[in-house]
N, C-alpha and C positions, 0 to 999 in steps of 0.2 A: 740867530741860532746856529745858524749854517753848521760848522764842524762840530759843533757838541750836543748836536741833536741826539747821542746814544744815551746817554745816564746821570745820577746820580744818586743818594744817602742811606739807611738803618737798615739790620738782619741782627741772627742766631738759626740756633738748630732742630733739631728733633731726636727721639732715644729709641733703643732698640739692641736685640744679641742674637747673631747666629754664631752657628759653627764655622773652623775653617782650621787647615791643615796646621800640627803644631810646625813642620818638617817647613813651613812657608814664613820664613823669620824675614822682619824690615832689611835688619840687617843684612841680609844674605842677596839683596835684590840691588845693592849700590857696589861696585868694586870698588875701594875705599883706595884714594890715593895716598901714597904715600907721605907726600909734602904739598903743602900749598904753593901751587905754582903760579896763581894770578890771584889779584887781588881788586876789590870794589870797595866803595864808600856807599856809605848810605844813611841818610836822614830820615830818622822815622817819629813821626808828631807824636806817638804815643809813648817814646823810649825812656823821658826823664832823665837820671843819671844813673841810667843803664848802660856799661861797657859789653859789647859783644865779646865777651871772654868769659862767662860759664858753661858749666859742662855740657846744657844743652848746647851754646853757640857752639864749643870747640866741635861736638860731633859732627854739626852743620858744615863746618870748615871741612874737618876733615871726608867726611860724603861727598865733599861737591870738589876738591880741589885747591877752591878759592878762599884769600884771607879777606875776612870782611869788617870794615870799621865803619862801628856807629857813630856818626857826629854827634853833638852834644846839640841837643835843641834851643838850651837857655832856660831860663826861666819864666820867657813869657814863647811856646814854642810859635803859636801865629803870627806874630811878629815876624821871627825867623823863617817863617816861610813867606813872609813879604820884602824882607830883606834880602833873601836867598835872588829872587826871581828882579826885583830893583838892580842891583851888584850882579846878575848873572853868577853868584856864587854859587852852584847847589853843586852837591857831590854827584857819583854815576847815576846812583838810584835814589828814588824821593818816594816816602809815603806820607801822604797827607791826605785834608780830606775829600770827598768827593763836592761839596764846594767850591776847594779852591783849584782843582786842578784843573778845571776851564782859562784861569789867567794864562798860566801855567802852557795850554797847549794853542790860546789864540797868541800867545807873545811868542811861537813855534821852535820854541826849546826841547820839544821831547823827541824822541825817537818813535818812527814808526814801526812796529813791532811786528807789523803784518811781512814783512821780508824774513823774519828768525825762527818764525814758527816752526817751519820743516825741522828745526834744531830741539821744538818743545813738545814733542810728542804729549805731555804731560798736560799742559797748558791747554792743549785742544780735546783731550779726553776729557779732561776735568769740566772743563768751561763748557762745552759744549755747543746747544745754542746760547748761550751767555755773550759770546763773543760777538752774535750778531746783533745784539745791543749795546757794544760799547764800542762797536766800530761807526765810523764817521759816514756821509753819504758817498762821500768816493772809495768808501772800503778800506780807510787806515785807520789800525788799533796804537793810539797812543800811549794807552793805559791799561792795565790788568785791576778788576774790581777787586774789595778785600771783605767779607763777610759776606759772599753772596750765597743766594739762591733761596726757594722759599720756606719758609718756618712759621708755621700756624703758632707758637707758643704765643702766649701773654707777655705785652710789654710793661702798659703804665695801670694805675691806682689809683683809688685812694686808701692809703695803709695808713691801718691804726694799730695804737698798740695795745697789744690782745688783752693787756691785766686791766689796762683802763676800760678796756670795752664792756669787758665780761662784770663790771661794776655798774657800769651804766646801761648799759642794755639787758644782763644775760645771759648767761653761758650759752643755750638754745639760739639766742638770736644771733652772738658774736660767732659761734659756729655754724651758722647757716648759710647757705650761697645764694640765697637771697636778694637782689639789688637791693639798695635804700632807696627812696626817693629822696628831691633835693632839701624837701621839709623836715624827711625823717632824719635827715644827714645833717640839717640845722639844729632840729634841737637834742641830736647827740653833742655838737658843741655845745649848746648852752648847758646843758645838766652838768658835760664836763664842767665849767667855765665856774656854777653854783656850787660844785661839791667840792672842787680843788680850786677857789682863786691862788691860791698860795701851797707851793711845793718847797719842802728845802730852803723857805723865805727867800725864794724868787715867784714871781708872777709867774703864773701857768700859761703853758700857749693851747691853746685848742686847735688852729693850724694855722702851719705854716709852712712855708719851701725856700727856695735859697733860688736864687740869680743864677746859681750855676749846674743848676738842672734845671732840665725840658720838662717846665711843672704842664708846659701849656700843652702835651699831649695827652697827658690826663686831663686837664680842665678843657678841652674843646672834647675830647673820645665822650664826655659824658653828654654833649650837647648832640653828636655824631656830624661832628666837624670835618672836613677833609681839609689838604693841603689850597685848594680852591673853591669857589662857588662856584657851581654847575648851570645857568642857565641857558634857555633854547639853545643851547649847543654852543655857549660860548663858556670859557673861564672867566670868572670876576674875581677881585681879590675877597681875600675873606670876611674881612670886614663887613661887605655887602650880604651875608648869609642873616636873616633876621636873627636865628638861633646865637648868632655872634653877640650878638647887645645883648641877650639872654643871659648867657655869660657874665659878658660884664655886671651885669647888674647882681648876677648872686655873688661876684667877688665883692661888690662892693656893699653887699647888705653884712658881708662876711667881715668887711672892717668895718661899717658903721656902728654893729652888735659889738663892737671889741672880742670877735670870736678870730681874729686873722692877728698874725704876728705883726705889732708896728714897726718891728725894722723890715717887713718881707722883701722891699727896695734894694736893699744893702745888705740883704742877707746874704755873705760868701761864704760858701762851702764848710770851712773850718766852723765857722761860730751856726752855723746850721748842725753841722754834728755835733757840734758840744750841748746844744740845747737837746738835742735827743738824748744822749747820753747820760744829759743829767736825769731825765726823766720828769720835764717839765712839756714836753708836747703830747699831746692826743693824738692829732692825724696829718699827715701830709700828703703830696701828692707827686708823684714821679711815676718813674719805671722801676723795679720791684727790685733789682738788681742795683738799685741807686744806693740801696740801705744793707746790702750785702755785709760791708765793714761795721757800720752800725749795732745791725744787730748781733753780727756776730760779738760785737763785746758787750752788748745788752746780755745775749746767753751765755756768756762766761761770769757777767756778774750775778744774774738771777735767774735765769733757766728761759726755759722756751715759752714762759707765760709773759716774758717783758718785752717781748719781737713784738715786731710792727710788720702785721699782716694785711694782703691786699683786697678790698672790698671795689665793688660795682656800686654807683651813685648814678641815677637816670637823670637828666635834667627835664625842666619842666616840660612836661609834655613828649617827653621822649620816650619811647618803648624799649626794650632790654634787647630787643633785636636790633636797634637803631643806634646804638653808640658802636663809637672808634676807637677802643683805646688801644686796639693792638694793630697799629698801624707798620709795616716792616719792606721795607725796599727790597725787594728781592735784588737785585745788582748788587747791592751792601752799602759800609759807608766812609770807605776810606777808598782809596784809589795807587796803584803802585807804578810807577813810570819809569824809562830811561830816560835820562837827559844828555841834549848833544856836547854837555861837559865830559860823555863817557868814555873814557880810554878804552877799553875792552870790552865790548857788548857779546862777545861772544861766553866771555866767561860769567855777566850779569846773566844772560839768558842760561847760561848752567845753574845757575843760583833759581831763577824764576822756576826753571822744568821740575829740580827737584823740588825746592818748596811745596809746589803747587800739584804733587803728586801726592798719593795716600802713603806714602814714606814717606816721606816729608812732613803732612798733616801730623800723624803720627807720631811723629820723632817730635815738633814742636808743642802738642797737645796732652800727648799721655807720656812723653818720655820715653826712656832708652829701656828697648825690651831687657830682663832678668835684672835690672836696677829697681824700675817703676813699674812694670807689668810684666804679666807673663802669658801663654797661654794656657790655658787649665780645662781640661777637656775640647781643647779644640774652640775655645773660646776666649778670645781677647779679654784679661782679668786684670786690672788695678792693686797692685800689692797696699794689704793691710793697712800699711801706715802712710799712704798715698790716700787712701780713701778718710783715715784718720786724723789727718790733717787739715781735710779740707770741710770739717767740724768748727775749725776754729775761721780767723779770720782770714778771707780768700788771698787779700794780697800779702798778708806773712807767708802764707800758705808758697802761693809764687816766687817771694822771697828765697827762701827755704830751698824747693825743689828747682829751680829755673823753669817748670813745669807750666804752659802758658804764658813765659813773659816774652816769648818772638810768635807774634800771629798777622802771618804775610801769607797773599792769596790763600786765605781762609774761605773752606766751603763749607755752608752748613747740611745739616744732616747725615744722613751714616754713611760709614765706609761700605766695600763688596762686604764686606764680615758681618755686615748688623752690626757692629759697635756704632756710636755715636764720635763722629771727630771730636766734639769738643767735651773729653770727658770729665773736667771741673767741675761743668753746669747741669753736664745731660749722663751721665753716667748714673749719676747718683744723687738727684734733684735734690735740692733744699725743701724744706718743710715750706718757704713763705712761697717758690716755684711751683709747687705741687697744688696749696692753696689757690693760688694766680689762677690758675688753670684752669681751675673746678670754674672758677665763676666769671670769667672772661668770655666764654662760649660765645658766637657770633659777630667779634670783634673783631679778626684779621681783615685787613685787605693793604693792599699792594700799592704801594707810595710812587713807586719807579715811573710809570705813565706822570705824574705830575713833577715828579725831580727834574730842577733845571731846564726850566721851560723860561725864565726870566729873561728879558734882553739880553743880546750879545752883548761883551765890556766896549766898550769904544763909541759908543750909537746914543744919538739924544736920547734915545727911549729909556737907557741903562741910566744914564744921570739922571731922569725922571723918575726912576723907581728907586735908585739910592735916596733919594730926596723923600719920595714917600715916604721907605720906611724909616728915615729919618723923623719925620714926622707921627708914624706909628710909635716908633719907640719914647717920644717923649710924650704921646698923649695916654698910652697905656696905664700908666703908673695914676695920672691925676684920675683917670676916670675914675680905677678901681678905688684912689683914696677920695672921690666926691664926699661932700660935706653931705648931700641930700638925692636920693635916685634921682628926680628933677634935673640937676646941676650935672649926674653921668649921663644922662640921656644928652644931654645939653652937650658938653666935652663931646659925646660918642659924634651926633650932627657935625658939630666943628670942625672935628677930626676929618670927616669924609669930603665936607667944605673944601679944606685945606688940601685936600689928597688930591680932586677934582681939578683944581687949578694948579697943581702940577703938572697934571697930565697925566690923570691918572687910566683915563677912557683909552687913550693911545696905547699905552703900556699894556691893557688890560689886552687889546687888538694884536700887539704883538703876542703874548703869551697864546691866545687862543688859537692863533694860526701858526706856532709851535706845535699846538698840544694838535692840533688836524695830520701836520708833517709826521709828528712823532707816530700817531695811530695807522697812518698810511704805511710809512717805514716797517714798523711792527708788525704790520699786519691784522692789528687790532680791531 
């Protein structure tokens, strides 16, 4: 564990309006240089084929000095950032996620940021105590987090969609905040399943999720699963949580009933929203913000009755105080670093202070004051068609305005003003957000104590637990598609068999005398 005892993964924000001076313009707080006089590279995993050349970035440039170029991530960008750190390629500054950025600083390519600080006034007001969790034990900050700090909102679901519900269940029920149990959540599939085999003359799904959403933070929050098992004071891996085979077994009553999608294995992303879109599935399960784009063209083509809205599902024996599903890392879940490929660190750190200021926040999240907002009695206001926009589908929306497509050392919750930084999400919630909320109640809690607790890279113990969840990963799939519960109880035993004789007891000894270091460090 040694150097990367401070952090890792997931956040967002929270909403709210105060007053605050009109005479106190973003703008008026940067003296804007004339020309770009230094320049930085920068690889950001989220950028796509995004060029740092809209109106947002040019302002960026011009606020801070510096000319700034996005490298191209590719098309597969994790690759690219295993490529990067093999070749010693990576440009000044790197975002990526906070997974990988342990390779990253044990192969001691980054810059210690703790010497530049004096230069980030910004960076240490902002961050706060932040900093003293993502600083190492000898007191060096490698890394600046990215969506941190904490946010009680609602993450994950199960979201259905509301014209099917209100058929099968109810108007009164589908609009209630209510939990289901996991019986009552069964045979809302099956009635689906009885009244629509056939849509469109395609088979109907009753659920399903895609490979390429975290379905499993909804499917363990309903169990009230955590990142590890808890016993006499030790971490275990998950798997060992009895509630775990619990699980499994209603995933796979869920395909034995043909109420689960049969491609769910191979479900990728694309053909996961085309089946929504057509209007062939009832329920799925993610984070609520998954189906953003979804539904937004669900409500362009039939209004707000064909969204897929998010429900509480208790698993057996679980009480409504007892599930996880709004699990959120207060640190966040990306990670922003120098690397010692950086010519100019002085001018990267002009970049970082500003970003990572409420100018900054600001300027990448609501946009350029009297363009995108204004103040309007002394309150930070969203112009008309800023707020109009973001009706339709979020990332055209982005498209459109550049409005949220640069979000580096992202804080969550409000500015000194009472605005909400991030006002796409939190200014003007979404009806399925507002939803989320009402029925998610008792679900936060805080990931960061268990993020990155796994073996250092380099140590037998780190190829013992690659290997495990090697072995996780292929046994997941057979349990949940078992022919008979019998045969997933069977699979689930084997699985743990197999895990054992890797070495799974040792691995399990290291994480837990992490998780003691991490609590001591903390102060926990």
């Amino acid at each position: 564990m040694g150097k990367r005892l401070a952090a890792t993964m997931l956040v967002v924000a929270g909403i709210g309006l105060m007053g605050c001076s009109e005479k106190e313009t973003d703008t008026a707080k940067t003296q804007i240089p004339k020309e770009n006089t230094d320049e930085i590279t920068v690889f950001d995993i989220n950028s796509g084929d995004w060029q740092f050349d809209d109106r947002i970035a040019q302002e960026i440039m011009a606020r801070t000095g510096v000319k700034i170029t996005v490298i191209d991530p590719t098309d597969d960008p994790s690759e690219k950032v295993d490529l990067m750190l093999a070749y010693r390629d990576y440009p000044d500054m790197i975002l990526i996620s906070l997974s990988d950025i342990g390779r990253y600083q044990d192969a001691g390519v980054l810059l210690d940021l703790e010497p530049y600080l004096d230069q980030a006034p910004n960076v240490e007001s902002m961050y706060g105590d932040m900093l003293n969790r993502l600083r190492t034990e000898d007191g060096k900050l490698y890394y600046l987090s990215n969506w941190y700090g904490k946010d009680e909102d609602a993450v994950s679901g199960f979201h259905i969609r509301y014209d099917y519900m209100v058929e099968v269940a109810g108007k009164e029920r589908a609009d209630s905040n209510e939990p289901f149990t996991q019986e009552e959540f069964l045979e809302l599939l099956r009635i689906f399943k009885e009244k629509y085999p056939v849509i469109d003359g395609q088979e109907s799904i009753p659920f399903t999720t895609s490979i390429n959403l975290n379905s499993s933070a909804a499917l363990q929050g309903m169990y009230g699963l955590k990142t590890y098992y808890e016993k006499d004071g030790n971490l275990q891996y998950l798997v060992r949580d009895p509630n775990y085979l619990e699980m499994i077994l209603f995933l796979n009553q869920m395909y034995r009933e043909g109420l689960m999608d049969k491609e769910w294995v191979v479900n990728r992303r694309a053909l996961f929203n085309e089946k929504l879109i057509e209007g062939r599935v009832f329920a799925t399960a993610c984070a609520y913000w998954d189906l953003d784009d979804d539904n937004g063209v669900l409500r362009q083509d039939g209004g707000n009755e064909t969204c897929f809205y998010g429900y509480k599902v208790l698993g057996k024996g679980i009480d409504e105080t007892q599930t996880t599903y709004s699990g959120r890392n207060s640190i966040g879940w990306d990670a922003i670093a120098l690397t010692d490929n950086c010519r100019n660190p002085e001018a990267a750190i002009r970049v970082m202070n500003f970003l990572a200021s409420e100018e900054g926040q600001y300027l990448m999240l609501w946009g350029i004051e009297g363009e995108d907002w204004d103040y309007v009695d002394g309150v930070r206001t969203p112009r008309a068609e800023i707020l109009e926009s973001l009706d339709s589908v979020v990332n055209e929306a982005v498209d459109r305005t550049s409005i949220r497509k640069w979000r580096w050392f992202i804080k969550n919750g409000l500015g000194s003003d009472g605005s909400p930084y991030d006002m796409m999400t939190k200014y003007q919630p979404s009806d399925e957000a507002i939803v989320i909320n009402q029925r998610m109640k008792y679900d936060y809690w805080d990931i960061s104590l268990y993020s990155g607790l796994e073996p250092e890279s380099g140590t037998q113990e780190a190829l013992m637990w690659k290997n495990i969840e090697d072995i996780y990963d292929k046994a997941y799939p057979r349990m949940v598609n078992a022919a008979s519960q019998e045969e997933a109880i069977r699979l689930y035993e084997k699985m743990i068999q197999d895990m054992e004789a890797e070495g799974l007891k040792k691995v399990e000894a290291v994480i837990s005398e992490n998780y003691r270091q991490r609590l001591e460090l903390w102060g926990e």
